[in-house]
N, C-alpha and C positions, 0 to 999 in steps of 0.2 A: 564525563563527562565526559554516549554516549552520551582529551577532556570535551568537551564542544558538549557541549554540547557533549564534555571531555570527558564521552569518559567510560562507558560501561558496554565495553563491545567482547565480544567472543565469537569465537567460531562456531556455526550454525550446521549441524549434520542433519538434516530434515531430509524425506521426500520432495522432490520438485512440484510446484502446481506451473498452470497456464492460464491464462484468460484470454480469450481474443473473440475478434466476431468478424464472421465470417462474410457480413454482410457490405462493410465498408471497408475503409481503407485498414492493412494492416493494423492489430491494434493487440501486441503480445506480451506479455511479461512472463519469464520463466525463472523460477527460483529453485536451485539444487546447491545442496553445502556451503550454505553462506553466500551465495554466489547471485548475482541477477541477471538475466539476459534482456534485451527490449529490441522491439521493431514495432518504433512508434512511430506516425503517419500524422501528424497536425489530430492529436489524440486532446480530448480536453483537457486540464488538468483534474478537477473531479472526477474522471474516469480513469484517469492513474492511477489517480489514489483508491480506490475501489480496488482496481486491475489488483494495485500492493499490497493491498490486506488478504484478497482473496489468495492470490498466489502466495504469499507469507502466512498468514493463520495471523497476522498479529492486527492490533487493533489502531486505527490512527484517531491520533486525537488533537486538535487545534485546527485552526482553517488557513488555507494560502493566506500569502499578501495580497494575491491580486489573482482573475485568471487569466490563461494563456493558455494557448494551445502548443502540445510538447511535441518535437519530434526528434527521435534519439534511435539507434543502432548500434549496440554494441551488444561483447557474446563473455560472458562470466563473468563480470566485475564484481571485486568488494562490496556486498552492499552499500556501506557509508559510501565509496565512490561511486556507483554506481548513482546514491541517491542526490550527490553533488550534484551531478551531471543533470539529473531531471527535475531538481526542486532548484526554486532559486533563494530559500531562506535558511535560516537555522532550524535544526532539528536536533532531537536526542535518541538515541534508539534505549531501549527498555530489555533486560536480557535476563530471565530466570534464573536460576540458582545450578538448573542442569543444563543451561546454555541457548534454552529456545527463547528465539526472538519474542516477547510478550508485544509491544507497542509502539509506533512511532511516531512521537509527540515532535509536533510542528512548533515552532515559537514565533512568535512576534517581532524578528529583526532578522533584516537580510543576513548572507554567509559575510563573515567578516575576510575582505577583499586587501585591508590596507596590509602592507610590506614596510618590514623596517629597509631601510636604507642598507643596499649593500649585500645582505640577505633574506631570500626571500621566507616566511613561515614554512615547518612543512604545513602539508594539507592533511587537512583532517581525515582524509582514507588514513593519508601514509602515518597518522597517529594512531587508527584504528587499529591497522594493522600490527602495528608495534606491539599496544597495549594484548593485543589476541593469541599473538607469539611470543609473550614473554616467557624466560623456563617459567615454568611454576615454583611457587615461593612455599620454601617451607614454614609452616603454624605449630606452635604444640599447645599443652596446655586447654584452656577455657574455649579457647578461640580454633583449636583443635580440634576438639569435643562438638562445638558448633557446626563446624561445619561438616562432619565426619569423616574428615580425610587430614594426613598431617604434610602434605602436597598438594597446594591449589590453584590454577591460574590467576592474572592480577585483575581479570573481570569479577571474576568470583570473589573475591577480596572488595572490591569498590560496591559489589552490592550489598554485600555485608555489613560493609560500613554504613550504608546508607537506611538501608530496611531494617535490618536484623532489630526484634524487639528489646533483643537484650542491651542496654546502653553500653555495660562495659565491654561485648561481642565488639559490637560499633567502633568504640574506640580502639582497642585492640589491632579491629579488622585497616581501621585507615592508618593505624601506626605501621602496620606491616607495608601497607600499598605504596605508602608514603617513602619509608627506606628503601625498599625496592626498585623506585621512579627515582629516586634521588641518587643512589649507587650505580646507576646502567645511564653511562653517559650516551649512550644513543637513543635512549625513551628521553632524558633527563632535558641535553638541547635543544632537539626542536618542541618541546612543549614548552617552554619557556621561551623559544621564540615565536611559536605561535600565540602564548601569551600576550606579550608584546603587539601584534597585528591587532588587539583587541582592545576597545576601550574598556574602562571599568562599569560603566554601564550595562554592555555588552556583556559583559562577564557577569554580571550582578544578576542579570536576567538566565544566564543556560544554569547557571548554578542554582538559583532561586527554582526554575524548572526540571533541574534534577535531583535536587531536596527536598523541595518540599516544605515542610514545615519543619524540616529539619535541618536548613541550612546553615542557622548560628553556630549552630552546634559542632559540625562540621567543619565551615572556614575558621571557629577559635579555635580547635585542635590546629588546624594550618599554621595559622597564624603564632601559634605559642611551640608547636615541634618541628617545622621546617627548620631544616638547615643550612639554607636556601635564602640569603637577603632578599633579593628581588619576587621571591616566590609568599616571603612574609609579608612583603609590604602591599603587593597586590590583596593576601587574603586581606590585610588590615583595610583596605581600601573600600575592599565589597563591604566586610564585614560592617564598615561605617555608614553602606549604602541600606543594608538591610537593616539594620537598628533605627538607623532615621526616616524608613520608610515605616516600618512597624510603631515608632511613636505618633506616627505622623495618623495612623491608622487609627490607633489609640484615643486620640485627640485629646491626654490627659496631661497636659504640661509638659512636654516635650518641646523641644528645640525648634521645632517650628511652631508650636503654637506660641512659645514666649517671642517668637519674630513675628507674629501678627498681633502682640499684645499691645 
């Protein structure tokens, strides 16, 4: 979640593209190794996002909160910070197996702004980042065999976990990501106080958005292997938000239907 939303970021070695037009005001986007450039000029935002698919190859999916006309300058940023900078909601970025950007799904809730007291969250670049430079985490075994390599970044590991058809790959793959993030106290803090900046709602939604229908599944592996208090009670938290939304869907004797009986 490309966590945020947290969570499935990697470094991008691509060809650069550009967009721009010549006709009006600046209007650029240049993307080289994970990298974004812009010199945008009161640019809509619907023509960003075009501008970002075409210069990335990847596909965007969800719609703004609202629109607005962007203007921004800056030269190689992180894409997640980069993408802070010119969107004003939550997103997830989507990253293949061999690293290329596939998609960048919009979500339905502004970027979460609130600051515990005293210290501030990191920011989701500076999580990206982390998560992109982690060393790479040795696999053996099933989960080895999966993904053909017995050294693999911890991007590669969360997609794993998430996609992979094989359930026990899945598991496997988040047991790895999960002791990994949990033993490296500089991935391990500020995601847990980025955590914190976020309500469970909040949370219930980028997770929900970057699972899938596979979300249960996922936060009760959390929920039951963290070693992590605060890290378990949050999964426990979502995990009661998704269950009761899912009966609620249901409408088969569930918890809120017996509260409307």
């Amino acid at each position: 979640m490309r966590w945020r939303h947290g969570v499935l970021i990697a470094v991008l070695m691509t060809p650069g593209a550009a967009v721009g037009d010549a006709d009006g005001p600046a209007r650029l986007l240049t993307y080289r190794n994970g990298r974004l450039s812009a010199r945008l000029d009161r640019v809509p935002l619907e023509q960003v996002l075009t501008a970002l698919s075409q210069a990335t190859g990847a596909a965007i999916h969800g719609r703004p909160l609202a629109p607005w006309e962007v203007s921004a300058h800056f030269d190689a940023q992180p894409l997640r910070e980069a993408l802070d900078r010119l969107l004003d909601q939550s997103f997830i970025l989507r990253y293949g197996a061999d690293g290329r950007l596939l998609s960048v799904n919009l979500l339905a809730a502004p970027l979460p702004r609130v600051a515990k007291r005293g210290r501030a969250p990191a920011s989701p670049a500076a999580l990206s980042v982390m998560v992109a430079e982690h060393d790479p985490i040795t696999v053996s075994g099933r989960l080895a065999k999966a993904l053909h390599a017995g050294r693999v970044r911890l991007p590669v590991l969360l997609e794993a976990a998430v996609h992979d058809e094989d359930a026990s790959v899945r598991a496997a793959a988040l047991a790895e990501a999960l002791a990994a993030v949990e033993a490296d106290g500089t991935l391990r803090v500020p995601l847990l106080s980025t955590l914190r900046g976020m309500s469970d709602d909040t949370l219930t939604t980028l997770v929900r958005a970057w699972t899938g229908n596979r979300a249960d599944e996922l936060v009760t592996q959390v929920a039951q292997r963290s070693r992590d208090g605060y890290l378990r009670d949050r999964a426990a938290s979502v995990l009661a938000r998704l269950r009761l939304a899912a009966t609620a869907a249901r409408g088969t004797g569930g918890p809120l239907s017996r509260a409307r009986g």
